[in-house]
C-alpha positions as CSV (number, residue, x, y, z in Angstrom):
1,X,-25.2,25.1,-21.2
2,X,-25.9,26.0,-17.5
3,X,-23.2,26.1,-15.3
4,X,-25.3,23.1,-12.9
5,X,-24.7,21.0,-16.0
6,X,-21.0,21.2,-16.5
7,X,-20.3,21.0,-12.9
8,X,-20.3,17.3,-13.4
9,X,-17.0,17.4,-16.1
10,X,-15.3,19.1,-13.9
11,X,-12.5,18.9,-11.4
12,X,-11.0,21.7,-8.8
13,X,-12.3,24.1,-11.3
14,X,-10.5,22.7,-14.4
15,X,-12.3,20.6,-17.0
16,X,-11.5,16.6,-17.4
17,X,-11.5,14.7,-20.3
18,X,-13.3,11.8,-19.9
19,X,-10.1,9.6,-19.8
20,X,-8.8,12.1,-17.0
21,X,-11.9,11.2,-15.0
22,X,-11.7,6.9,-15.6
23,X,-7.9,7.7,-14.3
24,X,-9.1,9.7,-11.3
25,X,-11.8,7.1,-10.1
26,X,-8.9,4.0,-10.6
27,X,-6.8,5.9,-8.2
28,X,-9.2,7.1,-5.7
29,X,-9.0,3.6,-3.4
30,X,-10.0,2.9,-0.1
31,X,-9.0,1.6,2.8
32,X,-10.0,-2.0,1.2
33,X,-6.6,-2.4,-0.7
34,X,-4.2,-1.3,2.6
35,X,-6.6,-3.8,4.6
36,X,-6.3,-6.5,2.2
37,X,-2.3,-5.7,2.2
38,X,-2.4,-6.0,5.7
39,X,-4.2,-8.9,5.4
40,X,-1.9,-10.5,2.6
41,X,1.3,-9.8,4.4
42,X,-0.1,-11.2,7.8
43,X,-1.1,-14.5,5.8
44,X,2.1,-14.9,4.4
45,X,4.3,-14.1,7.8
46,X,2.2,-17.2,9.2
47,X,2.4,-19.4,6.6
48,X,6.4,-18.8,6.5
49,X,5.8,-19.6,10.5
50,X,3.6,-22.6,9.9
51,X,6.3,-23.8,7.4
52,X,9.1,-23.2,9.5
53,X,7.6,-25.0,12.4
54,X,6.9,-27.9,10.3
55,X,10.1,-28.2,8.9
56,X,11.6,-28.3,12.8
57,X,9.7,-30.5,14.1
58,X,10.5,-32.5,10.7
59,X,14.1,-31.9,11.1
60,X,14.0,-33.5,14.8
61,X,12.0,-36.4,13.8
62,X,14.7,-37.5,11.1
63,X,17.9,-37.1,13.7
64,X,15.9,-39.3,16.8
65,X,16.3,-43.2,16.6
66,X,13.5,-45.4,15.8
67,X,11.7,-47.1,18.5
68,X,12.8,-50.2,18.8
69,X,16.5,-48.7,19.1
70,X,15.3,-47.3,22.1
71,X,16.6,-48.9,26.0
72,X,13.5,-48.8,28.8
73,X,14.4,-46.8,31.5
74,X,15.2,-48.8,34.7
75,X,12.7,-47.8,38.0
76,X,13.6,-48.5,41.2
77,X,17.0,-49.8,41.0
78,X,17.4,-48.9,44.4
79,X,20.2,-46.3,43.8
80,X,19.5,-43.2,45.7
81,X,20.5,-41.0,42.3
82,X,17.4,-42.0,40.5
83,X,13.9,-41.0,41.9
């Protein structure tokens, strides 16, 4: 065989097997997987937010009374404390 037509099995001067070389192109990522890690962890930090929120504003709702518990407010009573 020439040497042109080896070059192709092998690796820093070292022949692979061919399992060595289905290894090496599984490993060799991109930046693909650390942008869609970036990606995942951003998604989940808001939805942990979102939730959060939502369980707040929940929370609040549950401790307020109902509306028809609730007093008007008086206007122009005449007292110089309330505006």
């Amino acid at each position: 065989m020439q040497a042109g037509a080896r070059a192709w099995l092998t690796f820093r001067g070292t022949q692979m097997t061919y399992r060595a070389r289905k290894r090496d192109r599984k490993r060799r990522g991109g930046p693909l997987g650390k942008i869609m890690l970036a990606v995942t962890i951003l998604g989940s930090l808001v939805a942990i937010a979102v939730l959060g929120t939502g369980l707040w504003v929940l929370s609040i709702a549950a401790d307020t009374p109902g509306i028809d518990q609730l007093n008007p407010i008086e206007t122009g009573s005449g007292h110089p404390e309330v505006t």
